[in-house]
N, C-alpha and C positions, 0 to 999 in steps of 0.2 A: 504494500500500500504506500503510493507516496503522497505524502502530505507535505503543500510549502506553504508559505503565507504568499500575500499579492505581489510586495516585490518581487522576491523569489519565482513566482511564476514566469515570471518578463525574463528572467534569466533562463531559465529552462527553457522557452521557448527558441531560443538561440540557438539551443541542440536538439532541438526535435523533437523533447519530450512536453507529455504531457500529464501532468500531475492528477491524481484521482481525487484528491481533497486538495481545495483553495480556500485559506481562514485569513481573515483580517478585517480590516475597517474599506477596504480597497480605494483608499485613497491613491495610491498610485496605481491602481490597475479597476478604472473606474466600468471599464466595459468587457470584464473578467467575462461574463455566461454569452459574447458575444465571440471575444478570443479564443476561448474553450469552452466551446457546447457541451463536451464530453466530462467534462468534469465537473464536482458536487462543486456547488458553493458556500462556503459559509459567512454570511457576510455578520461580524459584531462588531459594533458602533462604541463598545466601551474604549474610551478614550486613559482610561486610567492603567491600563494595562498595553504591552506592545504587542506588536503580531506574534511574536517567538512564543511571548505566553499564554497567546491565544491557540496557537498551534498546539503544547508541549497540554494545556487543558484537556484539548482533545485528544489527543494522546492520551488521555489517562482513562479515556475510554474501553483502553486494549489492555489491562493490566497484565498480561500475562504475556506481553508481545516489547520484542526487544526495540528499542528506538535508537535509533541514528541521528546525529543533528548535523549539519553539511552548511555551511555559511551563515553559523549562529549568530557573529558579530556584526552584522548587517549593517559594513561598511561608515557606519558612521561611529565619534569615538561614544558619545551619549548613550548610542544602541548596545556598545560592545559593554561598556562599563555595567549596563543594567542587565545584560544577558548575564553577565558573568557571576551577577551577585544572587 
């Protein structure tokens, strides 16, 4: 199962792929279910929280299934600092 948030999605498509779950606020990937018809949408508005932990939430949906994270730092230093803690 791959799950990214909306930035993330914009990268993957660069290589072809295309993500089975897309979670975030989709501020930067405002026309995600038009990009990728084929994939679920999750769109959450909560602001108080970043995509990483919106994604890693839902992930906790599979307790029993092992998760990978792949570009957790999300390029900016503000993102990486909060990912990390």
């Amino acid at each position: 199962l791959l799950i990214c948030t909306d930035g993330a999605a914009k990268k993957l498509k660069q290589f072809n792929l295309t993500p089975d779950v897309i979670i975030g606020d989709f501020d930067s990937l405002p026309n995600a279910a038009i990009e990728f018809p084929k994939s679920q949408i999750e769109k959450i508005n909560d602001q108080d929280t970043t995509d990483f932990e919106k994604a890693l939430q839902f992930c906790m949906k599979f307790p029993n299934k092992k998760v990978v994270c792949l570009g957790a730092l999300g390029g900016f230093a503000d993102h990486a600092i909060h990912n990390l803690t």
